[in-house]
LOKE-430202 format. One record per residue (C-alpha): residue number from 1; residue in three letters; x, y, z. Coordinates in steps of 0.25 Angstrom, whole numbers. Layout:
BEGIN
SITE / n / res / px / py / pz
SITE / NUM / ALA / X / Y / Z;
...
//
This chain:
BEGIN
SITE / n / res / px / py / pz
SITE / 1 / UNK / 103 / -180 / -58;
SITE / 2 / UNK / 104 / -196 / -60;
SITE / 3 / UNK / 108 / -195 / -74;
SITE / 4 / UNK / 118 / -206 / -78;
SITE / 5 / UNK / 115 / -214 / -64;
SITE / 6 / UNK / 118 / -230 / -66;
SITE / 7 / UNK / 110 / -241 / -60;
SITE / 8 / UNK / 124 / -247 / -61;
SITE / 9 / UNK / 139 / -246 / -55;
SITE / 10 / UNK / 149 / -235 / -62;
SITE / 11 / UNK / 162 / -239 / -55;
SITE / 12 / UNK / 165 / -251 / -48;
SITE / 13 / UNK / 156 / -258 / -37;
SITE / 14 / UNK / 156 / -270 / -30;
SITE / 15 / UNK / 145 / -280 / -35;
SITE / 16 / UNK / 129 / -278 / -27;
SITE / 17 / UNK / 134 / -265 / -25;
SITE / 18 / UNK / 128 / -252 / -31;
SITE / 19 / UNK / 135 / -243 / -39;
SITE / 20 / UNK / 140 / -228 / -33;
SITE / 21 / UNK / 132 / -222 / -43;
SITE / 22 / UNK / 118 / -228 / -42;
SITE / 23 / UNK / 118 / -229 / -26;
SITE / 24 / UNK / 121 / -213 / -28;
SITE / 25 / UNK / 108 / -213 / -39;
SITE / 26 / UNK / 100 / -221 / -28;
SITE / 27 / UNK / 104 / -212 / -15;
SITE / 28 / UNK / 101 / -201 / -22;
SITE / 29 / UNK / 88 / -205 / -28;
SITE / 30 / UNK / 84 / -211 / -15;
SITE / 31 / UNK / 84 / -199 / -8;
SITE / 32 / UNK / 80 / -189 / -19;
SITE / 33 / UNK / 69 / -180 / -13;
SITE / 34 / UNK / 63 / -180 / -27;
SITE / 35 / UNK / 54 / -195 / -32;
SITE / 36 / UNK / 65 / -201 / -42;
SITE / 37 / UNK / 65 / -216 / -49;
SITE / 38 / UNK / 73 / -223 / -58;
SITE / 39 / UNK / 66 / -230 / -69;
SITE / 40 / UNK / 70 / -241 / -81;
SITE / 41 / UNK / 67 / -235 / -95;
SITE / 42 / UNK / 53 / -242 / -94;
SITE / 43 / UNK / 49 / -232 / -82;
SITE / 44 / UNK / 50 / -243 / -71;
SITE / 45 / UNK / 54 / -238 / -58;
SITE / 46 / UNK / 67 / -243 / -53;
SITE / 47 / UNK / 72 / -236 / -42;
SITE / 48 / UNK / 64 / -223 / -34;
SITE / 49 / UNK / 67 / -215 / -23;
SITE / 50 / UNK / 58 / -213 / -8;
SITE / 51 / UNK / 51 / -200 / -16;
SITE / 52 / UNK / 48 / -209 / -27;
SITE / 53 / UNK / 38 / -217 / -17;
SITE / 54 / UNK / 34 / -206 / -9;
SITE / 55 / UNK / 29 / -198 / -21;
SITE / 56 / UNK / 20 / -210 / -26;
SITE / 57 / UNK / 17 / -217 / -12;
SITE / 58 / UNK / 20 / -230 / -19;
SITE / 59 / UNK / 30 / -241 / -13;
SITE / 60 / UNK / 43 / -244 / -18;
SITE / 61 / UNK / 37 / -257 / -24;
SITE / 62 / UNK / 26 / -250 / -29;
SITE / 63 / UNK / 37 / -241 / -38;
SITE / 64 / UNK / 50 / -248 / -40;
SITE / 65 / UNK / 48 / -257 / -54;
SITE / 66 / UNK / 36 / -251 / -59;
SITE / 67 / UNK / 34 / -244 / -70;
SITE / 68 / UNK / 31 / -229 / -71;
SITE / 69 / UNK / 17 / -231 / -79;
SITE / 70 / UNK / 13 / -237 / -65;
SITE / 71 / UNK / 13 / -224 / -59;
SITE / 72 / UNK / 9 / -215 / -69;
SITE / 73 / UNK / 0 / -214 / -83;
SITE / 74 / UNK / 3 / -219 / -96;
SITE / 75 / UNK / 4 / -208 / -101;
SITE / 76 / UNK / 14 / -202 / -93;
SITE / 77 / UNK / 22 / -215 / -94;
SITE / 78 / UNK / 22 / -213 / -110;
SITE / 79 / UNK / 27 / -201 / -103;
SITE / 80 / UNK / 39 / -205 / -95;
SITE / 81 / UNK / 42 / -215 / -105;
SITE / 82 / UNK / 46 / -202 / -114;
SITE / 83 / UNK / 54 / -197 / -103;
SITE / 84 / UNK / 60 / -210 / -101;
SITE / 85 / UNK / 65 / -209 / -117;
SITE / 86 / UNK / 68 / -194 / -114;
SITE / 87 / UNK / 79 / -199 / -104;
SITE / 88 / UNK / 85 / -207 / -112;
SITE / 89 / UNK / 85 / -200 / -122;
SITE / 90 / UNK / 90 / -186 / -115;
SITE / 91 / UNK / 94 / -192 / -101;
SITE / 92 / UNK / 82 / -184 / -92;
SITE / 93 / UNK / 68 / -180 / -94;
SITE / 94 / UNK / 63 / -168 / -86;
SITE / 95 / UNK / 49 / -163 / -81;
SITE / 96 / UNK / 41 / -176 / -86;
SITE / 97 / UNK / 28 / -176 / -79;
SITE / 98 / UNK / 25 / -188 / -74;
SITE / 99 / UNK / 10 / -190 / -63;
SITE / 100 / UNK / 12 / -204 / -56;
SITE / 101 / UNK / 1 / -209 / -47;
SITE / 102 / UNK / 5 / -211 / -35;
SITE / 103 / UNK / -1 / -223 / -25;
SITE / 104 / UNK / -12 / -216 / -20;
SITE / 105 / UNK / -16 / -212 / -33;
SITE / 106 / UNK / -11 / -197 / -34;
SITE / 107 / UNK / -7 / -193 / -47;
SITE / 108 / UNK / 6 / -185 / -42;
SITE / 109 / UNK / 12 / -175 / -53;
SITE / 110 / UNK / 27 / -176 / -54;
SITE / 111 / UNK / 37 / -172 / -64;
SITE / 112 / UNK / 48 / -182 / -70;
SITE / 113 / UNK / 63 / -179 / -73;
SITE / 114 / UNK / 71 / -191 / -75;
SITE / 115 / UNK / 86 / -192 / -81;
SITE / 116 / UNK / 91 / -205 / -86;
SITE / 117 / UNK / 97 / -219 / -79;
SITE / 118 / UNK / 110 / -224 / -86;
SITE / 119 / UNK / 117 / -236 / -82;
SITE / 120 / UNK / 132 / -237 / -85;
SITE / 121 / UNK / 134 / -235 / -97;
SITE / 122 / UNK / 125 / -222 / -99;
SITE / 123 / UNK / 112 / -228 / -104;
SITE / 124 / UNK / 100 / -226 / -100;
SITE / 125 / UNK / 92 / -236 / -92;
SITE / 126 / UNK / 80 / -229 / -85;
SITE / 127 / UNK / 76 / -215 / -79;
SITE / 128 / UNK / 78 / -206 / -66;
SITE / 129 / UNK / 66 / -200 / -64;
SITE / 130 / UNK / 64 / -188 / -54;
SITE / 131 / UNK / 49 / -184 / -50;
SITE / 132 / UNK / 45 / -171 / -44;
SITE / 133 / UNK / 31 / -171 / -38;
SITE / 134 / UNK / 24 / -160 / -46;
SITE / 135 / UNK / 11 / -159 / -36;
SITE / 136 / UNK / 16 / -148 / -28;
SITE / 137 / UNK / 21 / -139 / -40;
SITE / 138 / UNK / 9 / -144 / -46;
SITE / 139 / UNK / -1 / -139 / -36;
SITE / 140 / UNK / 8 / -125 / -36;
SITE / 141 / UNK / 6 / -125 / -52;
SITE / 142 / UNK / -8 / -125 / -51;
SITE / 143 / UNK / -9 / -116 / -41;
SITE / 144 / UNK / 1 / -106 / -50;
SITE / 145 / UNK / -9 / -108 / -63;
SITE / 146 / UNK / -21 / -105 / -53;
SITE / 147 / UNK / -17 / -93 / -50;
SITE / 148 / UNK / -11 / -89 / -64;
SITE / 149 / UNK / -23 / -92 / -69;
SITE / 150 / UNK / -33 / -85 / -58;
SITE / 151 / UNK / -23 / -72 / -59;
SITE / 152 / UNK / -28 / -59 / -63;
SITE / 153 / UNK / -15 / -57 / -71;
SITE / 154 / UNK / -13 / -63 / -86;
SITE / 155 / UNK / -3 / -74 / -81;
SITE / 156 / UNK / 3 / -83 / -92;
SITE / 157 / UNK / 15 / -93 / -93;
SITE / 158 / UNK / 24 / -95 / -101;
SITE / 159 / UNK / 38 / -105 / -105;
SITE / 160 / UNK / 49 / -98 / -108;
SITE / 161 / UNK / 47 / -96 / -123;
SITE / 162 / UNK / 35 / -87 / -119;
SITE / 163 / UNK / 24 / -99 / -122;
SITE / 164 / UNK / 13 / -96 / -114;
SITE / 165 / UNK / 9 / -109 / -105;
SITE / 166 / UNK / -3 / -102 / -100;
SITE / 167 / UNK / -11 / -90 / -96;
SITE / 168 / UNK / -20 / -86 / -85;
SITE / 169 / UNK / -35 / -80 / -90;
SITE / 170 / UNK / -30 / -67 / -88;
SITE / 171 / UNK / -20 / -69 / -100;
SITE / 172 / UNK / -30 / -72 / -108;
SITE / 173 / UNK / -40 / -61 / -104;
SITE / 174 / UNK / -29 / -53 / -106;
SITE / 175 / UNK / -26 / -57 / -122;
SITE / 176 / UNK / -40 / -62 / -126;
SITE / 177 / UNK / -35 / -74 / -132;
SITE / 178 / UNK / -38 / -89 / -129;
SITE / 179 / UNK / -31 / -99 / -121;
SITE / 180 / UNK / -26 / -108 / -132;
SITE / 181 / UNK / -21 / -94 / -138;
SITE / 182 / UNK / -12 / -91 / -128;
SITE / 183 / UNK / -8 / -104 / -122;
SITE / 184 / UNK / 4 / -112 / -128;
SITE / 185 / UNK / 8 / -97 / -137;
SITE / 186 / UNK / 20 / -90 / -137;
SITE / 187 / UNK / 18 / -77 / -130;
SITE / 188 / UNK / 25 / -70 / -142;
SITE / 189 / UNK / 11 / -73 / -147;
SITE / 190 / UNK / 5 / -62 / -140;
SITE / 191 / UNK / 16 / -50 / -138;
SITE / 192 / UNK / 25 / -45 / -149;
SITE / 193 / UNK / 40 / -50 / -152;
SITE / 194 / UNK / 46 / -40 / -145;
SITE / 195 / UNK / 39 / -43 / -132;
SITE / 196 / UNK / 41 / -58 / -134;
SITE / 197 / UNK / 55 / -56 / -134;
SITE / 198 / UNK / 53 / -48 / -121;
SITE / 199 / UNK / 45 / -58 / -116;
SITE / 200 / UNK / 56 / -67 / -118;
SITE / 201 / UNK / 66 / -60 / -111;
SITE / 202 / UNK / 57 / -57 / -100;
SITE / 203 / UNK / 56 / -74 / -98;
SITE / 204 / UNK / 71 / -74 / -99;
SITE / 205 / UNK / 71 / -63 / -86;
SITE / 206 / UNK / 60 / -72 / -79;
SITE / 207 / UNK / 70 / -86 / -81;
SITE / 208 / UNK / 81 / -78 / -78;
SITE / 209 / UNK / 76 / -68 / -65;
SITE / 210 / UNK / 62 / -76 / -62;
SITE / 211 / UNK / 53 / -64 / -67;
SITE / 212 / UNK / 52 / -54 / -75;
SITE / 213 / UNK / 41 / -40 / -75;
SITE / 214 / UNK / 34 / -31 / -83;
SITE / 215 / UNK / 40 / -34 / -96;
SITE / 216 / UNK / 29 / -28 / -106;
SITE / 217 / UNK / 22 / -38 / -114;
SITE / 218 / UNK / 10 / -31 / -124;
SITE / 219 / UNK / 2 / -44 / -129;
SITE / 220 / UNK / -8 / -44 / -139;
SITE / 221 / UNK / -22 / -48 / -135;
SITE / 222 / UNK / -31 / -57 / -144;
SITE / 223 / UNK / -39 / -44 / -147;
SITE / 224 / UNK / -24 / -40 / -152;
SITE / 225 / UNK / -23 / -28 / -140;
SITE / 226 / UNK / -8 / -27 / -137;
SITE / 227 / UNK / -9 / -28 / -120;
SITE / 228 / UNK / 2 / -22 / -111;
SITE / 229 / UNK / 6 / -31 / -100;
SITE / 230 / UNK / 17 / -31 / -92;
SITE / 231 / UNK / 24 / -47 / -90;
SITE / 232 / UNK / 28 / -51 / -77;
SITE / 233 / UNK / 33 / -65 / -77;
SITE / 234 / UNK / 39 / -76 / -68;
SITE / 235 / UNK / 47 / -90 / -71;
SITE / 236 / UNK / 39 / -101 / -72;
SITE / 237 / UNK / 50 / -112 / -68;
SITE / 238 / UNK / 49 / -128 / -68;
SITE / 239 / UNK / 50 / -135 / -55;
SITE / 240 / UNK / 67 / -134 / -56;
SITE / 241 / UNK / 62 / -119 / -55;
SITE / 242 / UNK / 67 / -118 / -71;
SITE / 243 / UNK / 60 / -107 / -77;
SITE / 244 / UNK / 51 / -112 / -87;
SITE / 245 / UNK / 43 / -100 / -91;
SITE / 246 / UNK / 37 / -87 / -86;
SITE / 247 / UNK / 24 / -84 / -77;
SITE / 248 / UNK / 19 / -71 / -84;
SITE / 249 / UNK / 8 / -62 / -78;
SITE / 250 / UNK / 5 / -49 / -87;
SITE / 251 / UNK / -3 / -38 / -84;
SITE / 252 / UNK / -11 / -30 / -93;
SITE / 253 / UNK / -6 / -14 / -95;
SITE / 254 / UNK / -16 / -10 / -102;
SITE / 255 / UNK / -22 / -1 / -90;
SITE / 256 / UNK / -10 / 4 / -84;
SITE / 257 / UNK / -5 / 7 / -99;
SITE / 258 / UNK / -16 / 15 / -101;
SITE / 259 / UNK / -13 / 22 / -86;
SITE / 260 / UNK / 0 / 23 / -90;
SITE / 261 / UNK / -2 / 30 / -103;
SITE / 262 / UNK / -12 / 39 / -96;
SITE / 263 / UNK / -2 / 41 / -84;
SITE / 264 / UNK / 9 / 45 / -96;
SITE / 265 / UNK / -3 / 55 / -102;
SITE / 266 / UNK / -4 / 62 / -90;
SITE / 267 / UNK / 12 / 63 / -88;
SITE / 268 / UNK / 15 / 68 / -103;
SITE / 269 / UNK / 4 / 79 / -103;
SITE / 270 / UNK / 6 / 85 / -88;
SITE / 271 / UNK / 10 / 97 / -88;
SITE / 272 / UNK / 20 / 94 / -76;
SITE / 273 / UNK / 33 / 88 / -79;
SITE / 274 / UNK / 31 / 72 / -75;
SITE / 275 / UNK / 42 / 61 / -76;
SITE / 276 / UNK / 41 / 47 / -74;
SITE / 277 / UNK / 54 / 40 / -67;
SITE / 278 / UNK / 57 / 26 / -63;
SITE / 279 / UNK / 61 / 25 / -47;
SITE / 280 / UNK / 77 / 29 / -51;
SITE / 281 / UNK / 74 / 43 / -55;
SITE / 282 / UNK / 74 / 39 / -71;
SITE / 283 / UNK / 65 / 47 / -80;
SITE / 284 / UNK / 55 / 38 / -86;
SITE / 285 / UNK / 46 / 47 / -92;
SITE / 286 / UNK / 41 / 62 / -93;
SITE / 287 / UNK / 32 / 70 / -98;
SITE / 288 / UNK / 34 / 83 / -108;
SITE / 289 / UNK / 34 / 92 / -97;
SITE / 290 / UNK / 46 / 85 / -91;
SITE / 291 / UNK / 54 / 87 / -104;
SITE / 292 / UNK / 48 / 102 / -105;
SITE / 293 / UNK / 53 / 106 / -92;
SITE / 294 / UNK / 68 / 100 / -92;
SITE / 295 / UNK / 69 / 103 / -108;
SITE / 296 / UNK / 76 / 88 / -109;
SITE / 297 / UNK / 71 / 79 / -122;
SITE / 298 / UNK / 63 / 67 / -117;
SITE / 299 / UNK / 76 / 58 / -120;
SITE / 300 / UNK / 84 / 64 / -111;
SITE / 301 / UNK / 74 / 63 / -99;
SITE / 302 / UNK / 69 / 48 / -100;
SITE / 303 / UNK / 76 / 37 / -93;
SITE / 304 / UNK / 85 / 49 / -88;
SITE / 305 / UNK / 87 / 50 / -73;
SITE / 306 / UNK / 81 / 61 / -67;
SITE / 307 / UNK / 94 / 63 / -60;
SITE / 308 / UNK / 98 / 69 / -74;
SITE / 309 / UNK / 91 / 82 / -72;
SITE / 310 / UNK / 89 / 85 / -58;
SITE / 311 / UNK / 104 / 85 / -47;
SITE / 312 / UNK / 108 / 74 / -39;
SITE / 313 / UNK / 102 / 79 / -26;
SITE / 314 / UNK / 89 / 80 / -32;
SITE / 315 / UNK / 90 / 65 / -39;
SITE / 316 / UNK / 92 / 60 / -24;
SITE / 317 / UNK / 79 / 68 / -20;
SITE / 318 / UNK / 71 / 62 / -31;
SITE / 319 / UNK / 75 / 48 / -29;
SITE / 320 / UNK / 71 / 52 / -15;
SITE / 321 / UNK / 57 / 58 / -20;
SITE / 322 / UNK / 56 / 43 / -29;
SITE / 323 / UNK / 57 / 35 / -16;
SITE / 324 / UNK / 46 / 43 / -10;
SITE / 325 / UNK / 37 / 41 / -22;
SITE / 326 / UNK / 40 / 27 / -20;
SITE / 327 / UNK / 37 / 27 / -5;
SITE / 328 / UNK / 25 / 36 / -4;
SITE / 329 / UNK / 18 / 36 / -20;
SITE / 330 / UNK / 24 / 53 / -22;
SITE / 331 / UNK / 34 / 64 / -19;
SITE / 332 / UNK / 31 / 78 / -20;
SITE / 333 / UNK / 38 / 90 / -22;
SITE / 334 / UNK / 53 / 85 / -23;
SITE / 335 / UNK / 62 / 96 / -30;
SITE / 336 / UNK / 68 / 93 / -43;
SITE / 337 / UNK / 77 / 102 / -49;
SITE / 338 / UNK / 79 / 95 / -63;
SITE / 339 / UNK / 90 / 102 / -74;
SITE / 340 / UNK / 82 / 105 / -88;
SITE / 341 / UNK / 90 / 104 / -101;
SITE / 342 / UNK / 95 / 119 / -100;
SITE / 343 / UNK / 100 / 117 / -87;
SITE / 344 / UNK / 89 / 124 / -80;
SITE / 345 / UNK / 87 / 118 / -65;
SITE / 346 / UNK / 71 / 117 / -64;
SITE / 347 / UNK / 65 / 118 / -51;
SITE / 348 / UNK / 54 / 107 / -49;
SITE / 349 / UNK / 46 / 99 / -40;
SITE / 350 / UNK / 45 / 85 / -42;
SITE / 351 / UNK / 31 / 77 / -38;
SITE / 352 / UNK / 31 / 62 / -41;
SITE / 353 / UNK / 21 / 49 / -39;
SITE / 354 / UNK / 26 / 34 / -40;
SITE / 355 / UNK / 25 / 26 / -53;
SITE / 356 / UNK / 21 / 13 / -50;
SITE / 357 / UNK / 20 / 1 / -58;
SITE / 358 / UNK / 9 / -8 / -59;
SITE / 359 / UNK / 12 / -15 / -46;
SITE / 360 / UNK / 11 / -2 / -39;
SITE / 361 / UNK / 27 / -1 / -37;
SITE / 362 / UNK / 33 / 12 / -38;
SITE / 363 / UNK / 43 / 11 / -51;
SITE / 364 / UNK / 45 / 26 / -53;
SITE / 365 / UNK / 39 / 40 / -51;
SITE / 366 / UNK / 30 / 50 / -59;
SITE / 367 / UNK / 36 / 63 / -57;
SITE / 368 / UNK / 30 / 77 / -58;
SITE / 369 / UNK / 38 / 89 / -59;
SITE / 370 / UNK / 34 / 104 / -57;
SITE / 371 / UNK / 44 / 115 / -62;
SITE / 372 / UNK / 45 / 125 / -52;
SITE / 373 / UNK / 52 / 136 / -58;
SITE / 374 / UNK / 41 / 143 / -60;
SITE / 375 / UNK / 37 / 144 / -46;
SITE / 376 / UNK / 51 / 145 / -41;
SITE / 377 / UNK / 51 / 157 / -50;
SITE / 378 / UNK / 38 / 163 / -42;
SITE / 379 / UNK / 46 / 159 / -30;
SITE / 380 / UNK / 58 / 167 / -35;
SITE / 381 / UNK / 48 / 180 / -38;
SITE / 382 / UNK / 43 / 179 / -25;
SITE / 383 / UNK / 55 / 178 / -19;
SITE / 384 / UNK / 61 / 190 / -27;
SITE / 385 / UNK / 48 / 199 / -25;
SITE / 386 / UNK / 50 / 195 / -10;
SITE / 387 / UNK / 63 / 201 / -11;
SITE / 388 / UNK / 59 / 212 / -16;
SITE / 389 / UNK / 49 / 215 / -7;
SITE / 390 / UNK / 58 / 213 / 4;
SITE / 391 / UNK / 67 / 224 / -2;
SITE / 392 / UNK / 54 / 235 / -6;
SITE / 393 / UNK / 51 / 233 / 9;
SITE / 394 / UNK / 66 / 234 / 14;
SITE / 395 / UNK / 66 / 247 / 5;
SITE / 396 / UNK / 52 / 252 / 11;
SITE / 397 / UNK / 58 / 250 / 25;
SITE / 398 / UNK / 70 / 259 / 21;
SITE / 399 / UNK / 61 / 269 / 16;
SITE / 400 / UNK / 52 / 267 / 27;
SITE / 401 / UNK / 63 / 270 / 37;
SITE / 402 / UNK / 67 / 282 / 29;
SITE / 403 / UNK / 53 / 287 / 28;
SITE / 404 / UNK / 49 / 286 / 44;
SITE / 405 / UNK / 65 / 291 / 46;
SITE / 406 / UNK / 62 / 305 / 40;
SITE / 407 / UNK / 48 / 306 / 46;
SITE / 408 / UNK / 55 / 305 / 57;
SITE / 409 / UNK / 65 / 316 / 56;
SITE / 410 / UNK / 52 / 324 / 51;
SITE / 411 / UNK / 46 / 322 / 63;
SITE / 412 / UNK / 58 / 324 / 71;
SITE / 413 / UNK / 62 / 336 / 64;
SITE / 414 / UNK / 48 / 342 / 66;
SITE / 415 / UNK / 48 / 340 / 81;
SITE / 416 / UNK / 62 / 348 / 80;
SITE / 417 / UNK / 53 / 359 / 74;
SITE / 418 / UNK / 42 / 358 / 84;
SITE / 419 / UNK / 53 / 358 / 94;
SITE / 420 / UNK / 59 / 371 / 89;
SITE / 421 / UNK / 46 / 378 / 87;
SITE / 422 / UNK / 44 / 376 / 101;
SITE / 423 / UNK / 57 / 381 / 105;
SITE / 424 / UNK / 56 / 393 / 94;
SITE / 425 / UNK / 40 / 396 / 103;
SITE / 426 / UNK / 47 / 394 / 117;
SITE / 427 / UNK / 58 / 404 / 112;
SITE / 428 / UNK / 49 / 415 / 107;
SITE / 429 / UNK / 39 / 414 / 119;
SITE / 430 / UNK / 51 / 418 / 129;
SITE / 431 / UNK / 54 / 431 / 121;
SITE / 432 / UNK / 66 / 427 / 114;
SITE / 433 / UNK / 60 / 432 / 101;
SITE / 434 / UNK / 55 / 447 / 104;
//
């Protein structure tokens, strides 16, 4: 920012006064929020700001016309010396660390970015130095590497090349290796090419978007045991909040691999047709039973929407049955109807459970299907035996009503008889028949 400042007028001034250029310089150092000072190329303090004084506690005597090394160590003034020649040389030095004492005898941690003082005719005759106090971001640093290094999870960090900076114990339990094996080494060291190169794009995603998850890394431990983890990782940034490298926290996948293959066991040799799908209805998986029952090839079910093979209706209902299993854990009993590769429409019933990632989140759905032709064809025999039933018994009716009609005409026609009999007695009792 105060690059090419002169201590000297640039245009025209009247004599005693200062020149526009440095009497901007000064304004704006003066009221700076940050400690800044100008020094010679000897680190004598020429001029500093309010900040200046109140970072140190020193006076204005006590500062201005003193050399640096009065403030802090010989070491770090061999040190500022270089960054002095730095400036010079490239016009700025960044990120220099520099611990002067201040006048009660605090130590007070503070970086350095200073850019060259030209005079008028561009060379260079001192520094701009701009200190940030480092205690705060310090302190919060410390408190960062103690919880990195008390976490349960394998925690390392790394610059953007992938050279790990340093690890947690947890890492180190993980890959059985020591700490001078691991610190300062490229992580290329312990995954193969492939997944280096996806390591590398994944700290390109965390510069560019702040993190990146689960990418797969399978690191190869001491004992030379390849172990599945998964990488979540965060930017590490300066305090300009420029990334400078990666957080990463792995997990070990050995258990829930092992789950994982035992779960996909189970699937492959159930007798029912299971599928696995992600929470958009696509087909991740599926057991033999699946492709027995539709007559599809396994090529043309996976990463296929299960909108394919059953109508649009019943796709908005098992969308529906999804965000159940999301809300509640299961749905039960939804009717598909999915299309098989001869066209035949397949009557089923559709149970399914929520897939859940190792955070618990619900990331898709195991689904269980039941083919119910064979009970709708029961149902179908019933129904038609029903029928007939119904018929035999409207046909027993009918006969039963013809049956009790004659009877009665029997014994109606046998009371005629009885009544002519009588009338056949009375007669023959009156002498009609001598």
């Amino acid at each position: 920012m105060f690059n090419n400042i002169s201590p000297t007028a640039t245009t025209s001034q009247q004599p005693g006064s200062k020149s526009l250029g440095s009497l901007d310089a000064d304004i704006i150092i003066k009221n700076a929020p940050d400690p800044i000072f100008i020094s010679d190329l000897e680190g004598k303090i020429l001029s500093a700001n309010d900040a200046v004084y109140e970072l140190l506690g020193f006076r204005n005597d006590e500062v201005l016309e003193q050399s640096l090394s009065r403030f802090i160590s010989a070491e770090e003034t061999r040190e500022f010396t270089a960054a002095l020649r730095e400036v010079i040389e490239r016009g700025v030095t960044r990120n220099a660390r520099l611990n002067p004492q201040s006048a009660s005898g605090e130590v007070i941690p503070t970086t350095l970015n200073a850019s060259a003082l030209r005079d008028t005719d561009g060379k260079v005759i001192g520094a701009i130095g701009i200190l940030r106090d480092m205690r705060e971001l310090d302190k919060a640093r410390a408190l960062a590497d103690s919880l990195i290094k008390n976490a349960p999870d394998p925690i390392f960090v790394s610059d953007l090349e992938g050279k790990i900076l340093s690890a947690n114990d947890a890492v180190y339990e993980l890959l059985g290796f020591r700490t001078d094996e691991v610190l300062e080494q490229s992580l290329s060291r312990f995954i193969s090419p492939a997944e280096t190169r996806e390591f590398l794009a994944a700290l390109k995603e965390v510069i560019e978007r702040g993190a990146t998850r689960n990418a797969r890394l399978n690191p190869r431990s001491a004992s030379n045991e390849v172990i599945p983890t998964t990488l979540n990782a965060s930017a590490l940034r300066d305090p300009d909040g420029k990334a400078i490298g990666a957080i990463g926290i792995l997990r070990d996948m050995r258990e829930l691999d092992k789950a994982r293959a035992l779960a996909d066991s189970l699937i492959k040799n159930a007798p029912d047709p299971i599928f696995v799908s992600d929470l958009e209805g696509k087909i991740l998986s599926a057991n033999d039973a699946v492709y027995e029952l539709l007559g599809f090839r396994p090529d043309e079910v996976l990463e296929q929407s299960l909108s394919r093979f059953i109508s649009p209706a019943e796709t908005r209902e098992f969308l529906a049955a999804l965000k159940e299993v999301i809300e509640r854990g299961t749905t039960r009993n939804a009717r598909l109807n999915p299309r098989s590769a001869s066209n035949e429409v397949i009557p089923t019933t559709l149970n399914a459970s929520a897939l859940r990632d190792p955070d618990g989140k619900a990331i898709g759905a195991i689904g269980i299907l039941r083919d119910m032709r064979a009970y709708e064809k029961v149902l179908q025999d019933l129904q038609e035996s029903k029928s007939e039933l119904q018929e035999k018994i409207l046909d027993l009716e009918k006969f039963e009503e013809v049956v009790v009609g004659r009877e009665l005409k029997m014994i109606a026609l046998e009371k005629e008889i009885e009544n002519l009999k009588r009338d056949l007695e009375k007669t023959k009792g009156q002498g009609k028949w001598t």
